[in-house]
N, C-alpha and C positions, 0 to 999 in steps of 0.2 A: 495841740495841747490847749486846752479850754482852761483859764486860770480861777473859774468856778468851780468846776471841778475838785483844785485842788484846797478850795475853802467849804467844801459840801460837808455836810453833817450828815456821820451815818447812822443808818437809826436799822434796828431790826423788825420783821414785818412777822408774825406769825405764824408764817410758814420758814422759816428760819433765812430769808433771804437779807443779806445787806442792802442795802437800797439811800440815796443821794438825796437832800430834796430838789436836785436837779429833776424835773419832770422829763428829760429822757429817761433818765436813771428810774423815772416811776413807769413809765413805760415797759422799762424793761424788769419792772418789780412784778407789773402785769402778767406781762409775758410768761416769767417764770412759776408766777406765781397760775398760772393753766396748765400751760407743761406741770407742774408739782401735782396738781390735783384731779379731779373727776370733771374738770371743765367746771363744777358752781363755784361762783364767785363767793367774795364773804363780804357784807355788808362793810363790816367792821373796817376790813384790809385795806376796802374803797375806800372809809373815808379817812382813817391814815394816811393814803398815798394821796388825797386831792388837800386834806390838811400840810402835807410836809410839801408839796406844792408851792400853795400859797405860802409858807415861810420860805420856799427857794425863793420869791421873787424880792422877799423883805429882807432874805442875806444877803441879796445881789446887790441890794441899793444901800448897808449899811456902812456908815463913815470907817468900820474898819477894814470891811471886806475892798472898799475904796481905795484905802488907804494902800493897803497890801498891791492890790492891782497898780496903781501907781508908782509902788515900789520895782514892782515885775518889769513892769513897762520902763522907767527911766534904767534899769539894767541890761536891758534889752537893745535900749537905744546905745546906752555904752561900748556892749559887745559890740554890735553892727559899727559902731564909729569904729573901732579898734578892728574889725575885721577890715574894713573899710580903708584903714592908714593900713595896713598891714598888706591888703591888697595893690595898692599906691606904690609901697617899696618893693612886692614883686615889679610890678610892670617900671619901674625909675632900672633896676639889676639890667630885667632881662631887653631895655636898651640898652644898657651900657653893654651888654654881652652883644648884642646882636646889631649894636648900631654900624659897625664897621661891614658886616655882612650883609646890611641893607644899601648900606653905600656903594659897595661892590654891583650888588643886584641891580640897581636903579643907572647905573654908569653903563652898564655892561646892557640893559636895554634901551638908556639913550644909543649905543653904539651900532645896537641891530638896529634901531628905528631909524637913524642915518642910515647905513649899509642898506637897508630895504629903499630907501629913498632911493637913494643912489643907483641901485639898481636896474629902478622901475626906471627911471629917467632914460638908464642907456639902451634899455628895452625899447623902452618909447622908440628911442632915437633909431634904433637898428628896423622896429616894425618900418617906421618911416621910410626907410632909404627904401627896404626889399620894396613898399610899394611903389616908390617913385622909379625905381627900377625898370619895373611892372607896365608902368603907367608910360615910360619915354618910348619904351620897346611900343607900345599904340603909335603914342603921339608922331614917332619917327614914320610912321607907315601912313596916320593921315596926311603928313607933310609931303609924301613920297603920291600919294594920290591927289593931293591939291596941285601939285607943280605938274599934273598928265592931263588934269582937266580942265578944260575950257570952257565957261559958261556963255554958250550964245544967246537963250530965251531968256527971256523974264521968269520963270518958273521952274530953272537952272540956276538963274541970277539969286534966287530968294533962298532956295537951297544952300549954294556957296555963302550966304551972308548967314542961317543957319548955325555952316560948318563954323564957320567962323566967332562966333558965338559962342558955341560947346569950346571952341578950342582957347579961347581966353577965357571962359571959365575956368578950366581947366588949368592954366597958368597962374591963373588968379589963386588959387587953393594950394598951387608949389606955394609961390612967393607967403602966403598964410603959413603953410607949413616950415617953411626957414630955407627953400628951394630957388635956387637962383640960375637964371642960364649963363651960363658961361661960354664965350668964345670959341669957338673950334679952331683947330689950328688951320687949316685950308682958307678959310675965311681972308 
């Protein structure tokens, strides 16, 4: 809605149209004013519509058409404030209605975001064991071929110093891992 518009003066054009001195509105005084006819234009009808024209631009700037728009505008602002507060005391309700049910909501996914923690943790814990499991069932068997072999060379020697290697590495990543040896009873 254009508040020029609603201060336009309407004037009648010769071919019986109403017409604005909004120069859309003479645009469309044009328009109609072709459609209505044989396509000739009328000298006259032009310079009516480029006179009522130039007085749109002298009503737009007048201290009352001003005044008016000013009036429009701080009413405007009024509604908007009031829709505005009005809007406020929806959203102030529908906490009070729904604050309890967010409290619930927010509890209840702290409670899975634990429960998933916790989960993963025993997960973790259980991947862990099955490999160390895994890993002793090896290590029992290199132990079981280091006690049968006897390094005599130099190039046996370096070998077994190797195995030996891989195989504290490999104890080195239990004990990282939270894996500890423990005693055997025969011992």
């Amino acid at each position: 809605y254009d508040l020029a518009d609603a201060f336009a003066v309407p004037r009648t054009t010769t071919t019986g149209a109403v017409a604005t001195t909004r120069g859309t509105a003479s645009a469309f005084t044009r328009l109609f004013m072709a459609e209505d006819g044989d396509g000739e234009t009328n000298t006259e009808q032009q310079e009516t519509t480029a006179a009522g024209e130039a007085a749109g631009s002298d009503i737009l700037s007048s201290p009352a058409f001003l005044k008016r728009k000013l009036e429009v505008l701080k009413s405007d602002i009024e509604k908007t404030e009031k829709d505005l507060a009005e809007a406020l005391e929806r959203v102030e309700v529908a906490k009070e209605e729904w604050a309890p049910q967010l409290e619930d909501l927010e509890r209840e996914y702290s409670n899975i975001r634990e429960r998933m923690s916790s989960q993963n943790e025993k997960g973790d814990a259980q991947a862990i064991v099955k490999v160390v499991q895994e890993v002793l069932g090896l290590l029992d068997n290199f132990d079981r071929a280091y006690g049968v072999i006897k390094p005599e060379t130099d190039a046996e020697k370096a070998i077994e110093a190797e195995y030996k290697a891989a195989y504290q590495s490999i104890l080195d990543i239990f004990e990282d891992l939270g894996v500890k040896e423990v005693e055997t009873v025969g011992k």
